[in-house]
Residue, then its C-alpha position, 0 to 999 in steps of 0.5 A: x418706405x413712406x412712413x420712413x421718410x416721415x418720421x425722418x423729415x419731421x425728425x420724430x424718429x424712434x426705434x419702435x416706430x420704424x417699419x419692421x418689413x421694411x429691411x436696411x439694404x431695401x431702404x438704403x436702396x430706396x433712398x440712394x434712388x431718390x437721392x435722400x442718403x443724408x435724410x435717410x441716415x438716422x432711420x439706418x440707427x434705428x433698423x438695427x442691422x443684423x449682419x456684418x455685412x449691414x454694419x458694413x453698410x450702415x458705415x458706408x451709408x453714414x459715410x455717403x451721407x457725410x459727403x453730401x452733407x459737405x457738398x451741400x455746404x461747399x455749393x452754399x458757399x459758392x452761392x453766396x460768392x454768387x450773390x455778393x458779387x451780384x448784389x456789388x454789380x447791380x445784376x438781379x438774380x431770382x432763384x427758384x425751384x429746388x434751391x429754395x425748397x431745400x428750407x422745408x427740410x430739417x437741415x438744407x443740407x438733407x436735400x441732395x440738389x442736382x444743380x441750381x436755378x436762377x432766372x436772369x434778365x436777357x439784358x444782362x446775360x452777358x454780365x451773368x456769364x463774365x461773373x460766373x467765369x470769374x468765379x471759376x465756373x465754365x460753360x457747359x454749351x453743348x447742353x445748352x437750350x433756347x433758354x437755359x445755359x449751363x455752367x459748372x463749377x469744379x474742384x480736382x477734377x470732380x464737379x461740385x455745382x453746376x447752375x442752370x441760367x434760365x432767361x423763361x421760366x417758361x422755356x418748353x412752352x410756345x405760341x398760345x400757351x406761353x403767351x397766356x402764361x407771360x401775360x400773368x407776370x409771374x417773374x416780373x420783378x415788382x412781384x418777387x420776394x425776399x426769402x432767407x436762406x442759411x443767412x443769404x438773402x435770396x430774391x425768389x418767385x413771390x407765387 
């Protein structure tokens, strides 16, 4: 399954180079798990499927993966409805974690995200929460933490993103230990940078 993934992620996919013992159901199952259906899909044409019952399930498999490729694009869109408005409202916004990893895949639209993180200023909570109202997102308080507030943005009833505003990145962590990580700095703005992403530029964590 590891070897699978590696020839998926460097797109040197082949059908001599697949893994014989390793059968379609398995690896659909394996990649469900790991949310990689839209990584995974191209190696389903590769392991030739030997039944109906496989055909049937290389089909759904490109169909799922169709799907989360969709909502892939549907969440940047939104993203970008996000950082425009920010940028026009003086509010910094430093994303972090998987949004940003989501560039080391052979397409952004592979990594199958579970929700977006974004570390804010205290000072402009407020700000964050009415722009986010505004563009359609509610708040999700009953998860909320000490440090992190949910909202989520939905579409005929289905969740389509959810964001996670983070005012620490270091919200887990206290007394000693988060004194000696705040003391490194590591959010602080003079030391972020500036990363493309799908032509947004998106401040992120230099480190």
């Amino acid at each position: 399954y590891i070897e699978t993934l590696r020839y998926a992620a460097t797109q040197t996919l082949s059908a001599g180079e697949i893994l014989n013992d390793l059968s379609l159901t398995s690896l659909y199952e394996f990649a469900r798990l790991n949310k990689l259906i839209p990584l995974t899909v191209g190696i389903s044409s590769a392991l030739q499927p030997s039944s109906d019952k496989e055909k049937q399930l290389v089909q759904y498999w490109k169909s799922e993966a169709a799907s989360a490729v969709f909502l892939e694009y549907k969440k940047l869109d939104l993203i970008k409805r996000i950082v425009a408005l920010a940028d026009e409202r003086g509010i910094s916004m430093t994303f972090f974690k998987g949004y940003l990893l989501a560039k080391l895949y052979p397409d952004f639209a592979m990594r199958n995200s579970s929700d977006t993180d974004i570390l804010v200023e205290p000072a402009q909570l407020n700000e964050v929460f009415s722009m986010l109202e505004e563009l359609g997102y509610y708040h999700q308080s009953d998860v909320d933490t000490e440090n992190v507030y949910t909202y989520i943005y939905n579409e005929d009833g289905f969740q389509v993103h959810k964001l996670e505003i983070h005012t620490s990145l270091f919200e887990d962590l206290h007394g000693a230990k988060l004194e000696i990580f705040e003391s490194l700095k590591l959010s602080s703005p003079e030391k972020n940078i500036y990363e493309d992403f799908c032509g947004i530029s998106l401040q992120t964590l230099n480190y």
